[in-house]
C-alpha positions in Angstrom: -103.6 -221.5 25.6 -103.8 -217.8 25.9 -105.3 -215.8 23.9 -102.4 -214.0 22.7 -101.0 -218.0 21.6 -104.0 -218.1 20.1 -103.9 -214.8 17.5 -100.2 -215.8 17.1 -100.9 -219.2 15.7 -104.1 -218.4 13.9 -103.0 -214.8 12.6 -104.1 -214.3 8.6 -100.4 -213.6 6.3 -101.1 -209.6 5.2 -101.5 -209.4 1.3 -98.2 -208.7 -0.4 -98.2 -206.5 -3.8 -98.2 -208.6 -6.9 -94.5 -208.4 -8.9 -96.1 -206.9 -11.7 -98.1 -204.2 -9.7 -94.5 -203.2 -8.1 -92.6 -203.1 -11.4 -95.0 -200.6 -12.8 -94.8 -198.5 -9.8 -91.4 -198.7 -10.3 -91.5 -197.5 -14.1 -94.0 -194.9 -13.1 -91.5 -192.8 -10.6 -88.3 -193.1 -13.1 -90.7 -191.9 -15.9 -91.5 -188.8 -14.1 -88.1 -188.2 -12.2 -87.0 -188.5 -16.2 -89.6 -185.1 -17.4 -89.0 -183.0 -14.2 -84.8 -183.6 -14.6 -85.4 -183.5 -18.8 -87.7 -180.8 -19.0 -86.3 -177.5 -20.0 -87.0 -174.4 -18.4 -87.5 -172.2 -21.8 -87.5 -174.9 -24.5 -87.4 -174.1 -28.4 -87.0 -175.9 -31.7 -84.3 -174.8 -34.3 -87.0 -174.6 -36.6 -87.8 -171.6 -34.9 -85.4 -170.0 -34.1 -83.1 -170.3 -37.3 -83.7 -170.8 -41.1 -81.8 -172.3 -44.1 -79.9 -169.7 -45.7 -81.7 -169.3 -49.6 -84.7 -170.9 -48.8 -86.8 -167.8 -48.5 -89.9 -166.1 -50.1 -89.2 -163.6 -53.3 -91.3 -160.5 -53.3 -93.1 -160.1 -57.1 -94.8 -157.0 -58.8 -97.0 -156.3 -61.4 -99.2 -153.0 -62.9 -102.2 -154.0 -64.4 -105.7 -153.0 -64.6 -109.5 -153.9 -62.9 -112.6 -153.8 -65.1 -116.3 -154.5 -64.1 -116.6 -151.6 -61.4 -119.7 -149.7 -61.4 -119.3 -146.4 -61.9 -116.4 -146.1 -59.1 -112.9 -146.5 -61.2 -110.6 -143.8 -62.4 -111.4 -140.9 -63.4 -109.0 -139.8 -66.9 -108.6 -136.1 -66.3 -107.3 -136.9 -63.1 -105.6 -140.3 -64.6 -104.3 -140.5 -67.8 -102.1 -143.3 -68.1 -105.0 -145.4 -67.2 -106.5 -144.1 -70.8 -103.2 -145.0 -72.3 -102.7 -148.9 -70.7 -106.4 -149.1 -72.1 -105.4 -147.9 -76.0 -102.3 -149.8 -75.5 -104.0 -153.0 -74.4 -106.5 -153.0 -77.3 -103.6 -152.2 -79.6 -102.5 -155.6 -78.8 -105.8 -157.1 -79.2 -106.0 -155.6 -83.1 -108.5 -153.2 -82.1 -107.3 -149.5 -83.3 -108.6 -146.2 -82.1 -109.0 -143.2 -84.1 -106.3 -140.6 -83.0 -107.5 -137.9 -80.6 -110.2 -140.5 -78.7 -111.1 -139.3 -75.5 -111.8 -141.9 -73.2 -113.9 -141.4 -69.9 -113.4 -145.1 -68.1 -115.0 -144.8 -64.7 -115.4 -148.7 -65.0 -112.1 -149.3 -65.1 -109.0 -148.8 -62.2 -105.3 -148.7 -62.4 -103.5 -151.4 -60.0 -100.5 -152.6 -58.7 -100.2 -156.3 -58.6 -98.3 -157.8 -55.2 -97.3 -161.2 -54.5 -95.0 -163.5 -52.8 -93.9 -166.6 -54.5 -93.1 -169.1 -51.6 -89.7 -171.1 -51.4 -89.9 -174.6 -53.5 -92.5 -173.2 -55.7 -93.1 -175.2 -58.9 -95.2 -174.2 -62.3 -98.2 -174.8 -62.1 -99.1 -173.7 -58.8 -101.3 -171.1 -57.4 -100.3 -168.3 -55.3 -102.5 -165.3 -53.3 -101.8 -162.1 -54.4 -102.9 -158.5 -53.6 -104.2 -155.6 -55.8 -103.8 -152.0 -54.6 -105.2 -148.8 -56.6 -102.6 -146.6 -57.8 -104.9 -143.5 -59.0 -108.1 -141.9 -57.8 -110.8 -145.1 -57.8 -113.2 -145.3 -55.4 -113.6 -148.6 -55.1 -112.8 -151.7 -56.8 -115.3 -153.8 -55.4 -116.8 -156.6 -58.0 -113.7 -155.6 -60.3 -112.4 -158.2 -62.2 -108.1 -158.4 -62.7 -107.5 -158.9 -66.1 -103.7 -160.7 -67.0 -101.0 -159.0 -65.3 -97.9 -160.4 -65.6 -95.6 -160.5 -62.1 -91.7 -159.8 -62.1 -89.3 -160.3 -59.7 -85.9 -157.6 -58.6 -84.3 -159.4 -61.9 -87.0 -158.5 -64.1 -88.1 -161.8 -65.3 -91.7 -163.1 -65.0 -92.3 -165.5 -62.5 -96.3 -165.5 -62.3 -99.1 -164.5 -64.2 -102.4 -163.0 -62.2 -105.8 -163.3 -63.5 -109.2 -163.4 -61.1 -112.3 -161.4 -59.2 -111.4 -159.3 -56.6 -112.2 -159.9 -53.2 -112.7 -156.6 -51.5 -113.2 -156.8 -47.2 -115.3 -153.2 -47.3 -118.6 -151.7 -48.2 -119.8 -147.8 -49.4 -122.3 -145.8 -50.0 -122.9 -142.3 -51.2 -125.7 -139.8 -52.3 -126.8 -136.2 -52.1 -123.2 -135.4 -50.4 -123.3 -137.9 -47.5 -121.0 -140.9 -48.1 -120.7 -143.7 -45.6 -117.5 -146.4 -46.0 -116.8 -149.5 -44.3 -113.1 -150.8 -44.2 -111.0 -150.2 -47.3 -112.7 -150.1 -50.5 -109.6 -149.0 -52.6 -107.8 -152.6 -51.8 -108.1 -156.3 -52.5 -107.2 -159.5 -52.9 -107.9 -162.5 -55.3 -107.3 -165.8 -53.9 -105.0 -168.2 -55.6 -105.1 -165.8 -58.1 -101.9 -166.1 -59.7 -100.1 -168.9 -61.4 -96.3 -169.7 -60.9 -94.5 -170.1 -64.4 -91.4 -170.1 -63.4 -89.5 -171.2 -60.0 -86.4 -170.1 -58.1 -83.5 -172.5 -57.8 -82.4 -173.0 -54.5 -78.5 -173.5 -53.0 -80.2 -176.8 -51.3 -78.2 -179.4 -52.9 -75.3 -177.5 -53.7 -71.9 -178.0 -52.2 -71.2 -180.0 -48.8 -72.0 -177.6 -46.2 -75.2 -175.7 -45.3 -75.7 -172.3 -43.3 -78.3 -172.0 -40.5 -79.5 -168.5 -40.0 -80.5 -167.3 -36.8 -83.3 -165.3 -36.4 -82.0 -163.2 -33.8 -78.3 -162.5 -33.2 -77.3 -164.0 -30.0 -73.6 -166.5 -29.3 -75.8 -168.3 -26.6 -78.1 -169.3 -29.5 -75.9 -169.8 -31.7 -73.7 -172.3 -29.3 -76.6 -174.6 -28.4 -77.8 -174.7 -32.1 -74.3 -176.1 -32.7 -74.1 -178.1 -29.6 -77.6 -179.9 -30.3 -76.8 -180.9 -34.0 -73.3 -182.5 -33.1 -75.2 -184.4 -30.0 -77.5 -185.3 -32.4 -75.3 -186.2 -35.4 -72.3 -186.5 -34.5 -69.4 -184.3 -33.3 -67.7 -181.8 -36.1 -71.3 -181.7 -37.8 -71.8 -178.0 -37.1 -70.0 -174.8 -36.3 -70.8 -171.7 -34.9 -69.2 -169.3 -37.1 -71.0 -166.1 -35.3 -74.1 -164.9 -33.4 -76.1 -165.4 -36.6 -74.5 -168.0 -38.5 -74.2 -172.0 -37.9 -72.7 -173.7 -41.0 -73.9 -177.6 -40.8 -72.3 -180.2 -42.8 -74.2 -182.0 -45.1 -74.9 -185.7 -46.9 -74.4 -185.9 -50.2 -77.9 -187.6 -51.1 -80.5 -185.0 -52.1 -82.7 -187.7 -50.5 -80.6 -187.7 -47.3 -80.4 -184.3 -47.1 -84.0 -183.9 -46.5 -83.9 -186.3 -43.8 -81.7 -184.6 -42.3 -82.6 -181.0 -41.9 -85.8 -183.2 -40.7 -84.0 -184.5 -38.2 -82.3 -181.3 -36.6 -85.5 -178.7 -37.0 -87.1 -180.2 -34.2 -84.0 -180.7 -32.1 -85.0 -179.2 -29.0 -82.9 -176.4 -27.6 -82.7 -174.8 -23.9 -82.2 -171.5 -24.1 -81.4 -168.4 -21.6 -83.2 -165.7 -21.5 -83.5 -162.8 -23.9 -82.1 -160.1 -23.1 -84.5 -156.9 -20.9 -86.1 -154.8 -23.9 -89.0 -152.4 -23.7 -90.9 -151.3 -27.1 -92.7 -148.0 -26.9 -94.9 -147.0 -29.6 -94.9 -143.2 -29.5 -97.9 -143.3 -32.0 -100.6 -145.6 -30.0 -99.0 -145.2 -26.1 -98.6 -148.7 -26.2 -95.5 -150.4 -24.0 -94.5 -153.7 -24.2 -91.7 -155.3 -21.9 -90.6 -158.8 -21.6 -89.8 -161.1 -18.8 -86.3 -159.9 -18.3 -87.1 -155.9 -17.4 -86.4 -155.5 -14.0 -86.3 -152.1 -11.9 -84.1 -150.6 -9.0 -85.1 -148.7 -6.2 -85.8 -145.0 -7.4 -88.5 -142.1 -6.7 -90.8 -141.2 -9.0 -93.1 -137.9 -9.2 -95.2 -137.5 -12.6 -98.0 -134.6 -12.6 -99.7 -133.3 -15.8 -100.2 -129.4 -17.1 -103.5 -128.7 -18.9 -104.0 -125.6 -21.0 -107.8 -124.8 -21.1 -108.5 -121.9 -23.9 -112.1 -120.7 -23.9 -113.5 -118.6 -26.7 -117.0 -115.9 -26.3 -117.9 -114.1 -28.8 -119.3 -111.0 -28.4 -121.8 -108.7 -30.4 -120.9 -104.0 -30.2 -124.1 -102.9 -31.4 -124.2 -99.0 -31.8 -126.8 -96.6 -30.4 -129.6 -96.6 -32.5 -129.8 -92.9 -32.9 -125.8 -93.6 -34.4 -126.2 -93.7 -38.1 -122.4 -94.2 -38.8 -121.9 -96.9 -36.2 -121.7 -100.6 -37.5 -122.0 -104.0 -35.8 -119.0 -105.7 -35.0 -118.7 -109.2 -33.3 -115.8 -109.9 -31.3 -114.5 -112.6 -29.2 -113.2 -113.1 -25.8 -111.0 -115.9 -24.7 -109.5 -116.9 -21.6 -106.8 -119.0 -21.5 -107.1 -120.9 -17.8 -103.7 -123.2 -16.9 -104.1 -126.0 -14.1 -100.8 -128.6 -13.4 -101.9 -131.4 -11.0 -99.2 -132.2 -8.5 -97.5 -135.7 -8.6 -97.1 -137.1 -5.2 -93.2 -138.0 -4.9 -93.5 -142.3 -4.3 -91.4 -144.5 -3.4 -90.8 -147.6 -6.3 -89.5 -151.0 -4.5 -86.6 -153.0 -6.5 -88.1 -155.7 -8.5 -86.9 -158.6 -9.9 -89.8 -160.1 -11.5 -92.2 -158.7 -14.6 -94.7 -158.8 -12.1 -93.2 -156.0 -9.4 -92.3 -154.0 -12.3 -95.7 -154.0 -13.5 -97.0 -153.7 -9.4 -94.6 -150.8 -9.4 -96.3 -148.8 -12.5 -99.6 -149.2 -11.6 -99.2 -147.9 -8.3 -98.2 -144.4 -10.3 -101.5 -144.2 -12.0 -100.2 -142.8 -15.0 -101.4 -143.4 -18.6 -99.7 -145.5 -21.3 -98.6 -141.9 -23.1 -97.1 -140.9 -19.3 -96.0 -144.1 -19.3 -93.2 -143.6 -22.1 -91.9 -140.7 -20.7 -91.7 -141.9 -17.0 -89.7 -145.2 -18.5 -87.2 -142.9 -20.6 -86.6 -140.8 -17.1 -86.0 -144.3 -14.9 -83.8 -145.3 -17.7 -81.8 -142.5 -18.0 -81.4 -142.5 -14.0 -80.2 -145.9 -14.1 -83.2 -147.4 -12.1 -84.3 -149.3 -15.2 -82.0 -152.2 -16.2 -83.8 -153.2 -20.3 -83.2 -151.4 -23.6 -85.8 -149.0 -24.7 -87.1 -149.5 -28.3 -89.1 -147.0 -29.5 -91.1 -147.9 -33.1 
């Protein structure tokens, strides 16, 4: 028998995977050819990109007064009606004042009450709100907020504020120096405020419900649509506009709950927004998003610096003079340089990226920076909107 008979007869069978080792290998591959084909390039929830049309915060307002401060409240020359919301406040507490009483309250600071009473809000519960100084205090730190009642744009009393101020600053002064830290003349009291009285909502009223967007767009706006009716069936929503999506509802209150539940976090795929650039003419800052792209164009920025220097000078008369006088003078020279931009070249990009490549190489400053944007635009090398806040 040869030896190749031999390793033919007496050749060992190979292992062969197990059945249960090649089904998971099989569930393993169609899991992750499901995420790469399922998974959205720019994926959002409606939940964030759209609200429920009356279920919104309500701004609330209140004047009241801070007592406790030491020494660093209003002054009454300078303040009267702080005075006056004192006499009036004791009136009210049966304690009279003989007419003509001049007050001097340094311990105590006119304020103005803000708050925002959250959607659903029931009595009962606690609210932050913020106290601002509406005369000449100094500071209302360890001030204490005595009642002040909060109104809303109807005029009715929704919350009533009452606490110790919480003040994010710190000062000192004496002998003419002062030195401040943050804001003294602002505060806050935490959960300071209780709601009495809550805002009805159009939640469980009528059959249908709007959808706000947050930003008007028709793209938006279609795959909101699109996404409830996959979700609950077709007919469920409309898109009336760019902004508006007007979703029919159950008629449970219970059901309805579940169901704006269900279609928040429906998962939307969405283009992308549209090219914008925000300057802010105040700080220099510029801000673009992923959508700014740029042509091909030539770009030469220089700057002009006006240098104005001042010497004084001192005519002193002959001392044998006697009607001579000293006069001092000054002498200023006014010196102009202008640095020449070097004409460059700017590549067409199509990415963030090149655009931002494309700035740099320029070397100018973010306050250059708005004015060399408003040029490109205006030349028709920059394809965004320009915002400027």
């Amino acid at each position: 028998m040869s030896t190749t008979q031999y390793d033919m007869l007496y050749e060992r069978p190979q292992a062969q995977p197990s059945e249960r080792a090649v089904h998971r290998l099989v569930w393993l591959v169609v899991a992750l050819a499901g995420l790469l084909l399922c998974w959205p390039s720019h994926a959002a929830r409606i939940k964030e990109v759209a609200s429920v049309q009356g279920v919104r915060p309500n701004q609330l307002t209140g004047y009241g007064l801070v007592v406790g401060l030491d020494g660093t409240g209003d002054q009454s020359t300078q303040a009267p009606f702080t005075a006056q919301s004192i006499i009036a406040m004791l009136q009210q507490m049966g304690v009279s004042l003989p007419s003509g009483t001049q007050m001097q309250l340094r311990n105590v600071a006119a304020v103005m009450v803000t708050a925002e009473l959250p959607p659903f809000a029931q009595p009962g519960q606690r609210i932050d709100v913020g106290v601002s100084s509406v005369a000449n205090a100094k500071s209302l730190r360890g001030g204490t907020l005595i009642a002040t009642p909060l109104k809303g744009a109807d005029g009715q009393i929704y919350a009533l504020a009452q606490g110790s101020l919480v003040v994010g600053g710190a000062g000192a002064a004496a002998g003419g120096s002062k030195v401040q830290i943050n804001h003294l003349s602002a505060g806050r009291v935490p959960q300071g405020a209780t709601v009495e009285r809550s805002v009805p909502t159009p939640l469980q009223q009528g059959d249908w419900l709007q959808l706000d967007l947050n930003a008007a767009d028709f793209n938006t706006a279609r795959e909101v649509a699109r996404a409830i009716n996959a979700a609950k069936g077709g007919g469920t929503a409309q898109a009336l506009d760019a902004r508006v999506v007007r979703v029919r509802m159950p008629m449970e209150p219970d059901e309805r709950v579940a169901f704006l539940a269900d279609i928040e976090n429906l998962a939307l795929t969405l283009a992308k927004p549209a090219a914008k650039i925000v300057l802010n003419a105040r700080t220099g800052s510029v801000v673009m998003n992923e959508a700014v792209t740029i042509g091909a164009c030539a770009v030469a920025h220089g700057s002009l610096s006006v240098t104005i220097t001042s010497t004084p000078l001192v005519s002193q008369p002959n001392s044998f003079n006697n009607s001579g006088q000293t006069v001092v003078a000054e002498k200023a020279d006014i010196t102009i340089a202008q640095q020449g931009g070097t004409l460059m070249q700017m590549n067409a990009g199509a990415q963030l990226s090149d655009v931002v490549k494309a700035l740099n190489a320029l070397g100018a400053t973010p306050q250059d920076l708005l004015a060399i944007l408003q040029a490109m635009k205006s030349a028709g090398a920059l394809n965004a909107e320009i915002e400027v806040i």
